[in-house]
Phi, psi and omega in degrees: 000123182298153176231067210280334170294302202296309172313297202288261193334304154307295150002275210271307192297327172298006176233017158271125187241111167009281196305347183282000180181044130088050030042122189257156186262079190325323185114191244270144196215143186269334186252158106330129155091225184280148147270174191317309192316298184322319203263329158329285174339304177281308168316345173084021174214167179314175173262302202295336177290348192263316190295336193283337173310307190293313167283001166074013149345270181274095185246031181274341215295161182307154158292344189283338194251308165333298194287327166297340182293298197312317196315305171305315186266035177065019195284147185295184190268010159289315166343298182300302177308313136008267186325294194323318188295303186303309185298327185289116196330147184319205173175135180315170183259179178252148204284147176325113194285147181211138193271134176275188216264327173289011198243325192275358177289314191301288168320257222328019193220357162235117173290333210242353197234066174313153175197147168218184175231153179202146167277172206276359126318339199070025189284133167260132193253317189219167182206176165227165204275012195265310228242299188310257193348297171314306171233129153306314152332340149289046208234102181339154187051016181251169137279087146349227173012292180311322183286309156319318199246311199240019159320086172299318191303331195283323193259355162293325197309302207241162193286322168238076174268004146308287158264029161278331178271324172327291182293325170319287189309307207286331202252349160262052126262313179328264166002295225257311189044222166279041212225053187276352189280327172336290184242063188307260154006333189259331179280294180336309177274352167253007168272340188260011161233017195211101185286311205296338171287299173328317185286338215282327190283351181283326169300330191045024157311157184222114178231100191277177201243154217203135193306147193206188176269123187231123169251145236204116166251093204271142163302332188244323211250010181066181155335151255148076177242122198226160207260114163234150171226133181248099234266153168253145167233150205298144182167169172272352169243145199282092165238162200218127183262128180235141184220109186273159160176156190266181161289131133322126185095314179332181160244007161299286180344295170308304151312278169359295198311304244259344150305303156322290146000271168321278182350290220268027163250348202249000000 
């Protein structure tokens, strides 16, 4: 029986360290980070109530003991939210995603904006010829994740692909919440090709995803700093309309045209 509170809870505790929360620091330690007693402690519950926890005994606890928990080890409020979703009765998987036909009319009518849609796997469902330009990898049918971690080329592409992959992990544990068998079959192939996943997926960070700055060492458009943004579109399955654009005036602005161009001669 999977234990995803307890993994999510060892986890976040092995990255606390006694001095992070006013703790005297004994000298040489057998753990990393809190022992179980130390996060107890801080939380305000038993040692033995925290281990049965951890150890997936017990997987009932109160929201009053979750949020003392979240307190202790610091987690921010996706972090927090997170936890709570883990503590939370199973819920059914989602229905097969289907993009609607008016969001795939709408890209296709910007020339100058890449934009694609991918579901909370990262699978790109629909695209546009703007984007497919920018990365082949904006490609109906490609994975985004896979493609970051077992690319070589995606990752000559872009300039900050260190936290692109941090968040990219951190933003399918967002995504997934506790519904890790959904991407079983995609963690399974990057665990067993990507050691930077392996570490990164160990972390159990929770970032949900959100618009940022994409930096882009293009073969034709040069350096490439383009603003995405990421729209949820209303539905019974979680798809995300992701959309580029540069600052006006710029010469990001400009290469984007003069790439957009190319698109629409070739």
């Amino acid at each position: 029986m999977d234990n995803l509170l307890g993994d999510f809870l060892r986890a976040r505790r092995e990255r606390v360290s006694p001095a992070d929360v006013g703790l005297p620091d004994s000298g040489r330690r057998r753990v990393r980070g809190l022992r179980r007693e130390e996060l107890a402690l801080l939380a305000g519950i038993s040692s033995d109530y925290y281990i049965r926890l951890e150890q997936g005994r017990d997987q009932n606890p109160s929201a009053q003991v979750l949020d003392a928990l979240a307190r202790a080890l610091g987690l921010d409020e996706p972090s927090r939210r997170h936890l709570h979703q883990l503590a939370a009765p199973a819920q059914p998987g989602q229905a097969e995603p289907r993009v609607p036909a008016s969001i795939v009319e709408l890209i296709s009518t910007w020339p100058t904006n890449p934009a694609y849609v991918q579901d909370r796997l990262t699978n790109v469902l629909a695209a546009n010829p703007i984007a497919a330009a920018v990365s082949p990898n904006y490609t109906t049918g490609r994975n985004l994740l896979r493609a970051v971690f077992l690319d070589p080329a995606e990752r000559d592409l872009r300039r900050d692909w260190d936290q692109m992959a941090a968040d990219g992990v951190a933003g399918l544990r967002a995504a997934l919440g506790p519904d890790l068998d959904a991407a079983a079959e995609l963690v399974d192939d990057l665990t067993a090709g990507s050691e930077r996943f392996r570490d990164l997926w160990a972390r159990h960070d929770v970032k949900p995803r959100t618009g940022h700055l994409v930096r882009f060492r293009h073969p034709v458009a040069g350096n490439l700093d383009l603003h995405s943004d990421k729209l949820d579109i209303p539905g019974p399955v979680s798809l995300q309309l992701v959309v580029f654009h540069a600052t006006p005036g710029t010469r990001d602005a400009e290469a984007l045209a003069s790439l957009a161009n190319l698109v629409s001669a070739s």
